[in-house]
N, C-alpha and C positions, 0 to 999 in steps of 0.2 A: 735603619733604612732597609733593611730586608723583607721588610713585611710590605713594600711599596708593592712589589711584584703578583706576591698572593691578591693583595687588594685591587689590582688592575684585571687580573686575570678572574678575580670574585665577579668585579663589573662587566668585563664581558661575558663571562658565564650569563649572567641576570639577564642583559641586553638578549643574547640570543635564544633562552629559555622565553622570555616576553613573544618575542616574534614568533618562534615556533609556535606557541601558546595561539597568540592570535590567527597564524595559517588555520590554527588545527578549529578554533571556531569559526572561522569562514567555512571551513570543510563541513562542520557539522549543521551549519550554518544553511548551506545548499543542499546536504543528506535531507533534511527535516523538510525543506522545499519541498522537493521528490518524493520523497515519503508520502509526504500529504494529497500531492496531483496521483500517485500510484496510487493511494487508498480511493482517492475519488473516484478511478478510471475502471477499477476491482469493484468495488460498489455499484458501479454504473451496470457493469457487465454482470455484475451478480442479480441485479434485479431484472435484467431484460431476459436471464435466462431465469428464474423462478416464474414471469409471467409466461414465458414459452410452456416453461412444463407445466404450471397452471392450467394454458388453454390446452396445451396436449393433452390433458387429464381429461378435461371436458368435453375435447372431442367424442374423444375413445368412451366418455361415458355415455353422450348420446346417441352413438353408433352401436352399442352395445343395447341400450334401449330401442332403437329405432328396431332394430332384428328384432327382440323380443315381440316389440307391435307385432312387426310382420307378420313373425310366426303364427301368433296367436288370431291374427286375422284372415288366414288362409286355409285353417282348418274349419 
């Protein structure tokens, strides 16, 4: 009858290793959530700044050509 004690104390070990377990995938559960709306939110703002510096590029390109005309129309 000694080994009753061990055996109880085995069972609630198990019991509260299960729960822990389960908090811990709810936890990773809502990280991956987040994760996912971050990534979308970073993507989003990643592509509205590539068109930014896209058209900043184009500006500056045809500012820089517009001068050129000039120039070359004034002389």
């Amino acid at each position: 009858m000694q080994y009753i004690p061990a055996v109880v104390l085995g069972a609630v070990g198990l019991v509260v290793l299960v729960l822990v377990l389960l908090r811990l995938a709810k936890a990773a559960r809502r990280f991956a959530v987040t994760r996912g709306h971050v990534n979308a939110e970073v993507g989003a703002r990643m592509g509205m700044l590539k068109a930014r510096r896209a058209a900043l590029r184009i500006a500056v390109r045809d500012r820089f050509r517009r001068a050129e005309i000039d120039k070359s129309t004034q002389a």
